[in-house]
FIROVO-174338 format. One line per 2 residues: for each residue x, y, z of C-alpha. Coordinates in pm, 1 decimal. Layout:
N
X/Y/Z  ...
//
This chain:
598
10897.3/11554.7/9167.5  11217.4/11671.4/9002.5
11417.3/11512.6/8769.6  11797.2/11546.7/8676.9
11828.8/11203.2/8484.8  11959.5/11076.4/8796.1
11863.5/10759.3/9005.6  11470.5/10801.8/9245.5
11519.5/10983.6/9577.7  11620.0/10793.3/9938.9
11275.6/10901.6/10083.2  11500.7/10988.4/10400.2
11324.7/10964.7/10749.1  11166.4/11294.1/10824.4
11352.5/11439.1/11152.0  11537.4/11111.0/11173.1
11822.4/11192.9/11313.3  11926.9/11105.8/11674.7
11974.8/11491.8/11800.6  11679.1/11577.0/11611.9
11307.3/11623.5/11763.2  11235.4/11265.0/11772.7
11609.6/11198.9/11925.1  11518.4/11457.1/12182.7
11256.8/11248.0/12274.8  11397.3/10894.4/12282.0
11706.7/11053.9/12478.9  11464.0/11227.1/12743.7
11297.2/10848.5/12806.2  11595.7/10646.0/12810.5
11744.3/10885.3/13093.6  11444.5/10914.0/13216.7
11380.5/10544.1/13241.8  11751.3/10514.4/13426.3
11705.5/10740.3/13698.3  11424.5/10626.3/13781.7
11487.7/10297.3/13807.2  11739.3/10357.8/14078.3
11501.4/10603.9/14276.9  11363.8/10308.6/14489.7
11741.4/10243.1/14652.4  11741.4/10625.5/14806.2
11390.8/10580.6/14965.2  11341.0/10543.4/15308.8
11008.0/10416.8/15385.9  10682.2/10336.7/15207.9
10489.5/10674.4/15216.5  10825.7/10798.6/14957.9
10793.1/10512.0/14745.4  10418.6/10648.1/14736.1
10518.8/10983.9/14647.0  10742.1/10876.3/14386.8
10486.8/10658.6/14221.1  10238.0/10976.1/14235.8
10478.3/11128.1/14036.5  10512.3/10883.9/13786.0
10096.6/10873.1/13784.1  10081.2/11180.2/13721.9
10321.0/11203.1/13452.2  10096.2/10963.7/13243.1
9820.3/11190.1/13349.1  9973.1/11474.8/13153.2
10160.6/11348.9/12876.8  9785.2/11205.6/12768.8
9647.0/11601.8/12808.5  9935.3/11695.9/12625.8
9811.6/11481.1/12312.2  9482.0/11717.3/12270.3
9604.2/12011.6/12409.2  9959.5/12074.5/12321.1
9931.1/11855.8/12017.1  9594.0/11952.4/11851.2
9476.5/12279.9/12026.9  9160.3/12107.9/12219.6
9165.4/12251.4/12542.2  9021.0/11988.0/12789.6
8917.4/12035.5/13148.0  8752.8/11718.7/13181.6
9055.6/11502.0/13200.9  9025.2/11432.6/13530.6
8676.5/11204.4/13468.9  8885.4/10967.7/13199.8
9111.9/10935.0/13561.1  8824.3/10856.1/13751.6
8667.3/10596.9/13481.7  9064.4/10448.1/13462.4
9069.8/10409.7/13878.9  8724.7/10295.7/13926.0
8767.0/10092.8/13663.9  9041.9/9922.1/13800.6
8950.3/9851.7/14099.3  8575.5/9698.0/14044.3
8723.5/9458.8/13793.5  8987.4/9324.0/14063.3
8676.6/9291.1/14279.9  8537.0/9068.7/14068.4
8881.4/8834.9/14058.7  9021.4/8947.9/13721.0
9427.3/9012.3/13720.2  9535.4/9334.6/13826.6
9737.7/9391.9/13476.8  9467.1/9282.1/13275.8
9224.2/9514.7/13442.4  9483.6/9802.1/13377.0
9485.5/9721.4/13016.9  9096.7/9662.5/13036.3
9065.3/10010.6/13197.3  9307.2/10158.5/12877.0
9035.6/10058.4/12652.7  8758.5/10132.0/12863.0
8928.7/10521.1/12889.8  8989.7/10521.9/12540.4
8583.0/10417.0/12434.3  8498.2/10633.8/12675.7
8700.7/10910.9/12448.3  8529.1/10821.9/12181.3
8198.8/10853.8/12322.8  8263.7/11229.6/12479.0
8479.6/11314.7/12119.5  8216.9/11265.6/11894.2
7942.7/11534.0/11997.6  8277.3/11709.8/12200.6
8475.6/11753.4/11944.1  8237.1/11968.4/11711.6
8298.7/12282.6/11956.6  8638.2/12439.4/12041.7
8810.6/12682.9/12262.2  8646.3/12844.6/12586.9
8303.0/12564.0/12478.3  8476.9/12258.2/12498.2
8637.7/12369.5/12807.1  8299.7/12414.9/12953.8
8185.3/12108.7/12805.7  8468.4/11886.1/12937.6
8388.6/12075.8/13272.4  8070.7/11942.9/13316.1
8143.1/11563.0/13173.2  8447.3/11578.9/13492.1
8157.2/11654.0/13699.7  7892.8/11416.3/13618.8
8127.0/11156.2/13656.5  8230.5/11287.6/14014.9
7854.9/11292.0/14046.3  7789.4/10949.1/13943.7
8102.2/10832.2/14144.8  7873.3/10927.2/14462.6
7556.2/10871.9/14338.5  7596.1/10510.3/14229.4
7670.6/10321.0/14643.4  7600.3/9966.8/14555.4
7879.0/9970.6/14252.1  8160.9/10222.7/14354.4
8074.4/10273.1/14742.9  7950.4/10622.8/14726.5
8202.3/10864.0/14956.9  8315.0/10537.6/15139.7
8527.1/10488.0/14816.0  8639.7/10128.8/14739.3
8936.3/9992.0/14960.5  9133.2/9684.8/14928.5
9259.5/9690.8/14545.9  9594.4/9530.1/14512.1
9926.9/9644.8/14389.6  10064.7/9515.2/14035.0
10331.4/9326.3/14183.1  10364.9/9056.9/13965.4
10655.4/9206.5/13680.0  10954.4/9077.3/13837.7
11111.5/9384.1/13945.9  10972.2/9401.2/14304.6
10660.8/9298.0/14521.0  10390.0/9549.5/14680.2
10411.0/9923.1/14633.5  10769.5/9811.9/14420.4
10545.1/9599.0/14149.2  10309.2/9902.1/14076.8
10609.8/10136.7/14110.3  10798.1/9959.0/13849.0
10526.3/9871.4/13649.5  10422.1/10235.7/13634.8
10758.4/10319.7/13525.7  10689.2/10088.2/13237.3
10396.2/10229.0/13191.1  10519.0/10544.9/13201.7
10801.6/10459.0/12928.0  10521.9/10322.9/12683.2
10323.1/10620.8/12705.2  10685.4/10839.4/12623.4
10741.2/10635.4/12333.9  10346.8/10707.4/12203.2
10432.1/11028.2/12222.6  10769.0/11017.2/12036.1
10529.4/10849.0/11746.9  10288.1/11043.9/11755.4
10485.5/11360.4/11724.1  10725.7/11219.8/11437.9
10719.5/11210.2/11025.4  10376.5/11272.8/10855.7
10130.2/11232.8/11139.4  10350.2/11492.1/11396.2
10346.1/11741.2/11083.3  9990.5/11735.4/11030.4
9928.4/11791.0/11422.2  10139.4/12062.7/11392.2
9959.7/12202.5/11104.6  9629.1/12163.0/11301.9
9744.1/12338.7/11565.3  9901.4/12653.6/11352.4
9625.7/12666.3/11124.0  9336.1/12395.8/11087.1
9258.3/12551.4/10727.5  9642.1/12442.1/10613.3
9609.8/12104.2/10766.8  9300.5/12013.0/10563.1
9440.2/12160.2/10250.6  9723.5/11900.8/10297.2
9464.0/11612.0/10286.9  9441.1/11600.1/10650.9
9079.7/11532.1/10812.3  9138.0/11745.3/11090.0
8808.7/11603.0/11280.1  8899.8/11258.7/11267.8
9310.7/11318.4/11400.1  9139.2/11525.3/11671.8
8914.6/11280.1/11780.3  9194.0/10992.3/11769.0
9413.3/11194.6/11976.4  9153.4/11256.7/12201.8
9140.5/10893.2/12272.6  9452.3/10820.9/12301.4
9443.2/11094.8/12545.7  9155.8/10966.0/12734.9
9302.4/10630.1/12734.0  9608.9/10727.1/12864.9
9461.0/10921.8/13153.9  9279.7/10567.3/13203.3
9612.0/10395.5/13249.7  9671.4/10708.2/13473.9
9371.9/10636.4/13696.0  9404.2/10259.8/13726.2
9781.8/10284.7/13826.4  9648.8/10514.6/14126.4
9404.9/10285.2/14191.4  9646.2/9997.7/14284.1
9818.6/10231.0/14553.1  9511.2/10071.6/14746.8
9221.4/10295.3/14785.9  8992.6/10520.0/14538.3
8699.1/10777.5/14627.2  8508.6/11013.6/14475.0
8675.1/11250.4/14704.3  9029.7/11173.3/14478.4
8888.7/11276.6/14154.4  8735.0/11633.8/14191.6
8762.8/11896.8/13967.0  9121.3/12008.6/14107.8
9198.4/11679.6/13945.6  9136.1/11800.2/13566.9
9295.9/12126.1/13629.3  9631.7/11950.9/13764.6
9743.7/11848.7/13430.6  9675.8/12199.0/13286.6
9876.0/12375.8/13516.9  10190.2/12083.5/13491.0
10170.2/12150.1/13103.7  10144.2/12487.5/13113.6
10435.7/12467.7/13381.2  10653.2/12207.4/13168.5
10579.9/12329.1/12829.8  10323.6/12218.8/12585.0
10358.7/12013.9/12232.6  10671.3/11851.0/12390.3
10789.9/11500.8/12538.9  11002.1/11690.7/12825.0
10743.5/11921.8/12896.4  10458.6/11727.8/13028.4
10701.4/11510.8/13289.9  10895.7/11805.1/13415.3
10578.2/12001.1/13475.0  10418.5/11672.5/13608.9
10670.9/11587.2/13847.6  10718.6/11958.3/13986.9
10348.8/12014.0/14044.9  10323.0/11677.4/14295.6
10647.2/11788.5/14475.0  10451.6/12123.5/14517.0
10178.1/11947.0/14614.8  10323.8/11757.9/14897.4
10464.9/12075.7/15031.0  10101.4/12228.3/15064.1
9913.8/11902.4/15143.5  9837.9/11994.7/15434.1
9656.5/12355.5/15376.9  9350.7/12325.1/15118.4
9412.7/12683.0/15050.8  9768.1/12636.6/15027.2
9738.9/12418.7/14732.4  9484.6/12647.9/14532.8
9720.4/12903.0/14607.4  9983.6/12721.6/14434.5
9844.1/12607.4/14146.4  9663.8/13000.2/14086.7
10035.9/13175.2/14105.8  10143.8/12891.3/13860.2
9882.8/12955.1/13612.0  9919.2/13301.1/13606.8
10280.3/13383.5/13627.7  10413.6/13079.5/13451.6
10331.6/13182.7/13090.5  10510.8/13530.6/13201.8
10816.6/13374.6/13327.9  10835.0/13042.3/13113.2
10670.6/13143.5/12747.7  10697.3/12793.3/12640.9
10729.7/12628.1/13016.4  11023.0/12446.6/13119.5
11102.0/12221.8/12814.8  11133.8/12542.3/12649.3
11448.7/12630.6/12835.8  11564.9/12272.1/12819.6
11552.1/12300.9/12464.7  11713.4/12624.8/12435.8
11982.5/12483.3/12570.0  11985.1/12198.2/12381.1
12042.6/12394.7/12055.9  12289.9/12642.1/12232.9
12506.2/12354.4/12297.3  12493.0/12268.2/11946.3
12330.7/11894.2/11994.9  12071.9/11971.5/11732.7
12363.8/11991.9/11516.8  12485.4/11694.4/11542.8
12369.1/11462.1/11252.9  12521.4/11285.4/10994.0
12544.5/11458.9/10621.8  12373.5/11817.6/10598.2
11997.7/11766.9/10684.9  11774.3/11925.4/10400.7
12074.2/11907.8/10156.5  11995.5/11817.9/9770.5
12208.4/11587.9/9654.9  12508.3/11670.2/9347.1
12338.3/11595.4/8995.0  12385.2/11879.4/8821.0
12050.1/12189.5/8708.3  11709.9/12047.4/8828.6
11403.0/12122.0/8684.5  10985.1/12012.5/8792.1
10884.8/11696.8/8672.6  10580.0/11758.6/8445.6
10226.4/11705.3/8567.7  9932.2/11487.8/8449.5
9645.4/11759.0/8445.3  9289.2/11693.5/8483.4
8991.0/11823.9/8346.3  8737.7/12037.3/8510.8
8404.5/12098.4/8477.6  8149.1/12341.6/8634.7
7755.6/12371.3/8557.5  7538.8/12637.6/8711.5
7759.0/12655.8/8998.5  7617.7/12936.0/9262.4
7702.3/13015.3/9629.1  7459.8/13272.9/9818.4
7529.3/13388.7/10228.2  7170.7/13461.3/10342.0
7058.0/13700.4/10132.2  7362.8/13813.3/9947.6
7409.8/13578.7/9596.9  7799.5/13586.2/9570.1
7799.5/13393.6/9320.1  7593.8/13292.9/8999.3
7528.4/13037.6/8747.4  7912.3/12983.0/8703.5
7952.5/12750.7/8341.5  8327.9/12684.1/8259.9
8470.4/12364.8/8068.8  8833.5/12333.7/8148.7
9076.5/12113.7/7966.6  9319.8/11920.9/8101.2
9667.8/12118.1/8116.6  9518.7/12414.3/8055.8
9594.5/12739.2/8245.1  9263.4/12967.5/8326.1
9275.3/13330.6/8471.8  8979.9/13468.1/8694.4
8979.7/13871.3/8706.9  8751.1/14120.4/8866.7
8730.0/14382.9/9092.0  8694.2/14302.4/9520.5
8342.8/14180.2/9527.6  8303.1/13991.0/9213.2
8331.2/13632.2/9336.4  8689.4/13576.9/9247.4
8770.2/13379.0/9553.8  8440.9/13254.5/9618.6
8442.5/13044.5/9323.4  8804.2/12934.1/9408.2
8666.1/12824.8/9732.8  8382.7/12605.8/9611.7
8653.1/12455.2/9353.6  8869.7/12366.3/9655.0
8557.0/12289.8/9900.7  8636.8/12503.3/10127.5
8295.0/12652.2/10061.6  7987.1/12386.8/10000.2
7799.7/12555.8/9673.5  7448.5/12662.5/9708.3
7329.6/12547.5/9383.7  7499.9/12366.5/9071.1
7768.2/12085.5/9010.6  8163.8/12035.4/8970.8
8314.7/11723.4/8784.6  8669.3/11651.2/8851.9
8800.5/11471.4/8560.2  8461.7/11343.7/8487.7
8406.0/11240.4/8879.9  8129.3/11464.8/9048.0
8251.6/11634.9/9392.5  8011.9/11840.4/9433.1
7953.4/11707.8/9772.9  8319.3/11638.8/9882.7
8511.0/11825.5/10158.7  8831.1/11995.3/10104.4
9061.0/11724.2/10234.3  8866.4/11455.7/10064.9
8945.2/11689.8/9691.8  9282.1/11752.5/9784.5
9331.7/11338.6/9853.4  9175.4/11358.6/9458.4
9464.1/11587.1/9347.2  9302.9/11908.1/9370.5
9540.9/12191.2/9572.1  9450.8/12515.5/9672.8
9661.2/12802.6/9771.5  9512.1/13099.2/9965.3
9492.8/13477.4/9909.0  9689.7/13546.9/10228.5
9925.1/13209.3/10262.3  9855.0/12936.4/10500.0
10204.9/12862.4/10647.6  10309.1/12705.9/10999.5
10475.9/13017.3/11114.6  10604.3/12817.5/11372.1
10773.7/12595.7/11196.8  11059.7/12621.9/10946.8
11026.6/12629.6/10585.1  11144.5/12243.2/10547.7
10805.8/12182.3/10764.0  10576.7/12383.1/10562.5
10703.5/12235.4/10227.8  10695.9/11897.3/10326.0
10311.3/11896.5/10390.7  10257.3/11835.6/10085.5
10366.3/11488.0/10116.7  10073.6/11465.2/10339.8
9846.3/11534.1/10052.4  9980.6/11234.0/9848.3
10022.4/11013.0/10165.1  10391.7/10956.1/10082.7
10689.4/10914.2/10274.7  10867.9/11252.0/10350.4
11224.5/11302.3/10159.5  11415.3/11530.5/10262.3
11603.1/11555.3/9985.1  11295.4/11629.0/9776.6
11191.5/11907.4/9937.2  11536.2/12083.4/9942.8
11538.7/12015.8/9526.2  11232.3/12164.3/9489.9
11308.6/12487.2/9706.8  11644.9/12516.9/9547.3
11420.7/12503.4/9211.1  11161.7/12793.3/9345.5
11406.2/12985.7/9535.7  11782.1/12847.5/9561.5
11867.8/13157.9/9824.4  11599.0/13085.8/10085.7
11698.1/12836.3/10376.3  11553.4/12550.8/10474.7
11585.0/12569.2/10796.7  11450.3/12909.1/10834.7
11150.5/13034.2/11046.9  10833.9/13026.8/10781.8
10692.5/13339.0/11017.5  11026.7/13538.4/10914.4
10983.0/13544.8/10591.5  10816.1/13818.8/10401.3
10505.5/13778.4/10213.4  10611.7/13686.1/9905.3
10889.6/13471.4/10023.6  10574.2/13285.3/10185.8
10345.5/13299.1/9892.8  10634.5/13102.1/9691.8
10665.6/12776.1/9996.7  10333.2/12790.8/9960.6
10325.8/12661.8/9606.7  10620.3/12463.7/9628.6
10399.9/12241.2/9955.2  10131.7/12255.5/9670.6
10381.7/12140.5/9406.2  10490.4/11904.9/9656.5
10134.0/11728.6/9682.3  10208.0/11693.8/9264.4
9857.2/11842.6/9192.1  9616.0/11736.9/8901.3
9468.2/12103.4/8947.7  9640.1/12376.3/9123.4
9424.6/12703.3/9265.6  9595.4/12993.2/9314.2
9417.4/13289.1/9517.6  9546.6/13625.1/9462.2
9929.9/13537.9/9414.8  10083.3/13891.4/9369.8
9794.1/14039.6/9638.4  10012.8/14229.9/9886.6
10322.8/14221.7/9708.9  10608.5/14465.7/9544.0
10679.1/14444.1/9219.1  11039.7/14277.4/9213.8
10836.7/14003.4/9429.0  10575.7/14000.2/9150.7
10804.0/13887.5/8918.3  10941.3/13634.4/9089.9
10577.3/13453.8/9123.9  10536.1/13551.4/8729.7
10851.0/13329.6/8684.8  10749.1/13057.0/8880.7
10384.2/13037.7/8803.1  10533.2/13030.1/8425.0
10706.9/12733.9/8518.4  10435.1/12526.7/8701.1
10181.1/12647.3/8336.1  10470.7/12446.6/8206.2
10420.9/12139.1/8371.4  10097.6/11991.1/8271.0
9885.5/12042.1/8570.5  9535.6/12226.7/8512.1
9574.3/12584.0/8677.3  9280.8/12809.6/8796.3
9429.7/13171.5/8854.4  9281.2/13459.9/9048.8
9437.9/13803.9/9074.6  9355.3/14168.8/9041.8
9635.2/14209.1/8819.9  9534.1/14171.4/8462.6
9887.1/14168.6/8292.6  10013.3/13916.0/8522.0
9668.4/13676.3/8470.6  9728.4/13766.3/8084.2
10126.4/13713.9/8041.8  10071.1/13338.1/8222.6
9736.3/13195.9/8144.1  9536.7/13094.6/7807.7
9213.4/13209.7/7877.3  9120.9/13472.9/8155.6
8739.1/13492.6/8263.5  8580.6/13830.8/8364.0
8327.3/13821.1/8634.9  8131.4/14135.7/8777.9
7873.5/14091.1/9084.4  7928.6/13715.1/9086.9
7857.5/13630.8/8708.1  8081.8/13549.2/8432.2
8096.6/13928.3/8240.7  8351.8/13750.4/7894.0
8561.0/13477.8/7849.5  8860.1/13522.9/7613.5
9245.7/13527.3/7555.9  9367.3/13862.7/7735.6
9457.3/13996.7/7426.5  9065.7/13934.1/7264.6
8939.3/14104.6/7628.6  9092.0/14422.2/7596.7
8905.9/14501.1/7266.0  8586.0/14344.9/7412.4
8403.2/14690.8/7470.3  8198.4/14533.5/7789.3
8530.5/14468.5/7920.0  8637.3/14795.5/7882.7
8352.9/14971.1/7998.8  8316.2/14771.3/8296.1
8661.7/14782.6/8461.1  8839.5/15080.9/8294.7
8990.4/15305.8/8555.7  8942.4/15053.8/8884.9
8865.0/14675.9/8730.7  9176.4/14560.7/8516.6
9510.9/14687.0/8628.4  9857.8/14629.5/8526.7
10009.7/14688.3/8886.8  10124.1/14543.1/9189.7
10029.1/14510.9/9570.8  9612.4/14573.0/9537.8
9464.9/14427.0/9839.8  9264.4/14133.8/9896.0
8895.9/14077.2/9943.4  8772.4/13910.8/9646.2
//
C-alpha cells in the first residue's frame, strides 16, 4: 500500500497480542477452565454437583445468544426452542441405543440445521420483528413438544437418559459435569475466533453500521445467518447437556427459557467472552434462591432487565474490563502496537485504475424520476467531478455506481464487466469503494479498527503496520488508538478514505467530501484527495463545492433535476452560459460547509 523502497510488510496478527482482546479471552477460559475443575472437591452432595452443572449449561446457553445478539445485532427470543430441539434431541437418540456423546454432537448439528432453517426466512426482518418471530418459533416448538405423545411423551417428558460419563474424568453426574466443562471450554474458544482478526471486525462493523460492513466487502446476510447457526447449534449442545442430567419435559423449555439468556447477557455484558458466563452463572444462582416462588423468579429476572442497563451500561464484563485497562494489562505487549516501522518519508503506492462505463442509467422512487438517462465514458485513471445543487441526483448516481441503490433502467460496465445487477459488497469484492456523504465509521471502535476494514474488502491479512503507514501518510497527528466517535467530522471523513485506500480501490466514490466541514478542514481533504488523483485509481467526485471539484478533478459533470446539464473541464464550464444561468447565485459555489442532501 505504501512504499519506502524498503522490504514487504510482516502482515502482523490483528489484536494478537496476549493482553489484547483476544488475550482477554483466552485468559478468561484458561482460569475459567481451572476453577472449575476443582469445584467438584468443595461439593457436598449430588443436588450441588447439579447446580453447578446448570451453571455450566447455561453458560453455553448464552455465550451461543451472545453470537447473534451481542455479536451481530439480531435480537432473538426464540433461543430457548434450539434448547429444546438440543435436549429432546438427545435424549430420543439414546433411546434408540446410540452413544450418549455422539448424540450430543448429533444434536450440535441437528441445532445448527435447525438454524439454518429458521435463518433463512428469519433473518430478512430485524429488531422488535424478529423478536416476535423467534417468539412464536420458541412456542411452536413448546407446542409440538406436547402435542407429539408417541415421540417425546407429551407433559410426561422423557425419563431415563444417561449421563456422559464415559471421558475419564469421573462417572455419573461427574462425566456430564466434566464433559460440560469441556464443552463449555470449546464453545469459549469459538467465541475467541469468532471475535478475532477479519471476521470479529466485520461483526463489529455489522453491528455499528450494516451499511459500512457491506462497503468493506462484507455480505452482511450471509455472516448473520452463519452466526445464527452457530448460535443455534450451540444452544443445541446447551439442551442436550441438560438432557443427560436425566429427565426432559416440555414443562423445562417454556418461554422463560428464551428470555433467560437475554437477561444473563444483558446482566454480564454483551459482544464479550466474560460477559455471557458471568451473567450466566449469576442468573442460575438467582434462580436457585427463588426456585421455590414462581413469582419470585419473574420478579427477579423483571428488576434485572430493567435496572441492569441503568446500573451496568455494558453489564458486568464492562467493569471487568475497566479494570483491566486501569491496571494497565492492555498495555502490556511487546513493541508499540500500531507503530510504523523506521524507513524514512512514505508515500501511497500508485493504483491500477479501471474504466467505467454508464448507458442510459436512470433510478425513479415511485413517482419521482431522480435520475435520468445518465451516459458517461470514464477512462481508466481518470478523475471525474459531479456538481449540482441538493436535488439534482448527485448522490443518487453515486449510489447506483456503488450498488447501494439497484437502477431503474440502464447499464454500468466495470472495466468492460457488466454489474448492473451486482450488490454493493459483491462491487466492492470487484474493486469498486464508496465513501458516504456523512462517513460510515465504527464509532465504537478506534481509528486502527475503522482503517483496517479495508483489508476486509481485499480479503487480506490485517497489518498493523500498514495501517499505521497509511494514517501517518493522511494524517501523521491523529492516533491510532483513538475513539473513531471522538473525532470531528473531518477528522472522520479522512479514516474514511484511508479504510477505502486501504481496500486499494480500482474506482474510488467520494460523496460530498467537504459537506459539513470548515474551511482549514477543507483543505486538508483538497490535499489528500490531490494525492489519491495521483495514484492511478479512477475517481468519481461529488460535492457542492465547485472550486474544490475543479482544483482536483479533469472533467466535472453538471446535472440539474437528475440529467446531465454540460460536461467539461471547470475552467470550459464557467464560460458555458447554461452553466451560468443555471446555478449562478445558489448552484456552483466556491465555499465551505453546505449541507448534504444531494
Amino acid at each position: 500500500m505504501l512504499s519506502n523502497d524498503r522490504s514487504p510488510h510482516f502482515g502482523l496478527n490483528w489484536r494478537s497480542s496476549v493482553f489484547g482482546t483476544t488475550g482477554r479471552g483466552i485468559t478468561f477460559t484458561v482460569v475459567l477452565a481451572i476453577v472449575m475443575y476443582t469445584v467438584p472437591y468443595f461439593l457436598q452432595n449430588d443436588y450441588q454437583l447439579r447446580v453447578a452443572t446448570l451453571l455450566i449449561v447455561y453458560a453455553i446457553l448464552t455465550t451461543g445468544l451472545d453470537l447473534t445478539m451481542g455479536r451481530v445485532g439480531q435480537i432473538s427470543l426464540g433461543h430457548g426452542g434450539f434448547f429444546a430441539i438440543g435436549a429432546y434431541a438427545e435424549a430420543l437418540l439414546q433411546r434408540v441405543g446410540v452413544d450418549p456423546w455422539a448424540s450430543l454432537i448429533l444434536a450440535a448439528i441437528i441445532g445448527g440445521a435447525a438454524g439454518l432453517i429458521v435463518g433463512l426466512p428469519v433473518l430478512r426482518v430485524s429488531g422488535p420483528y424478529l423478536a416476535v418471530v423467534t417468539i412464536g418459533f420458541a412456542l411452536t416448538v413448546q407446542s409440538l413438544l406436547y402435542a407429539l405423545v408417541p415421540v417425546t411423551g407429551g407433559a410426561n417428558g422423557i425419563a431415563g437418559i444417561h449421563f456422559l460419563d464415559n471421558i475419564g474424568l469421573g462417572g455419573q453426574g461427574l462425566g456430564t459435569y466434566y464433559g460440560g466443562l469441556v464443552l463449555l471450554v470449546v464453545a469459549l474458544l469459538v467465541s475467541v475466533a469468532l471475535n478475532r482478526g477479519r471476521l470479529g471486525l466485520g461483526t463489529s462493523a455489522i453491528t455499528d453500521s450494516p451499511v459500512l460492513a457491506r462497503a468493506s466487502g462484507l455480505n452482511v446476510q450471509s455472516t448473520k445467518l452463519r452466526m445464527f447457526m452457530i448460535s443455534a447449534a450451540m444452544a443445541a449442545v446447551a439442551g442436550a447437556l441438560f438432557a443427560t442430567l436425566g429427565y426432559i419435559s416440555p414443562d423445562s423449555f417454556s418461554l422463560q427459557t428464551s428470555l433467560f439468556p437475554i437477561a444473563a447477557l444483558v446482566l454480564g455484558g454483551l459482544g464479550t467472552v466474560v460477559g455471557p458466563v458471568l451473567g450466566g452463572f449469576l442468573l442460575v444462582g438467582f434462580n436457585q434462591l427463588a426456585e421455590r416462588s414462581a413469582q419470585g423468579s419473574a420478579l427477579l429476572y423483571g428488576l434485572l432487565l430493567a435496572l441492569a442497563p441503568l446500573i451496568l451500561a455494558r453489564g458486568i464484563a464492562g467493569l471487568v474490563i475497566r479494570l483491566w485497562k486501569r491496571l494497565g494489562w492492555d498495555r502490556l505487549a511487546l513493541g508499540r502496537p500500531g507503530a510504523a516501522p523506521p524507513g524514512g518519508p512514505r508515500r501511497l503506492e500508485a493504483l491500477s485504475g479501471a474504466s467505467l462505463t454508464v448507458t442510459g442509467l436512470g433510478k425513479r422512487f415511485r413517482s419521482l424520476q431522480a435520475v435520468a438517462d445518465i451516459s458517461l465514458d470514464i477512462a481508466p485513471g481518470e478523475v471525474i467531478g459531479l456538481v449540482g445543487p441538493n436535488g439534482s441526483g448527485k448522490s443518487t448516481l453515486l449510489n447506483m455506481l456503488s450498488g447501494y441503490y439497484p437502477p431503474s433502467s440502464g447499464t454500468i460496465a466495470f472495466d468492460g464487466r457488466d454489474v448492473t445487477r451486482r450488490t454493493l459488497h459483491q462491487r466492492v469484492r470487484l474493486g469498486i469503494q464508496p465513501t458516504f456523504q456523512t462517513a460510515q465509521l465504527m464509532r465504537s471502535k478506534t481509528v486502527r479498527d475503522n482503517l483496517a476494514l479495508g483489508f476486509l474488502a481485499r480479503r487480506a491479512r490485517i497489518s498493523d503496520e500498514e495501517v499505521a503507514e497509511v494514517l501517518e501518510v493522511l494524517d501523521a497527528s491523529m492516533e491510532l488508538n483513538a475513539s473513531a466517535g471522538s473525532l470531528p467530522e473531518g477528522r472522520r471523513k479522512i479514516v474514511e478514505i484511508g479504510r477505502a485506500l486501504l481496500a486499494r480501490p480500482r474506482l474510488l466514490l467520494l460523496d460530498e467530501p467537504t459537506s459539513g466541514l470548515s474551511q482549514q478542514e477543507v483543505d486538508r481533504v483538497r490535499g489528500l484527495l490531490e494525492q489519491v488523483a495521483a495514484l492511478g485509481v479512477t475517481v468519481v467526485l461529488a460535492d457542492h463545492n465547485f472550486e474544490f471539484v475543479g482544483a482536483i478533478c479533469h472533467r466535472v459533470v453538471v446535472l440539474e433535476s437528475g440529467r446531465i446539464l454540460a460536461v467539461g473541464t471547470a475552467d470550459e464550464l464557467r464560460k458555458r452560459e447554461e452553466v451560468i444561468e443555471a446555478y449562478l447565485g445558489h448552484g456552483l459555489t466556491t465555499g465551505a460547509g453546505h449541507a448534504a442532501g444531494a
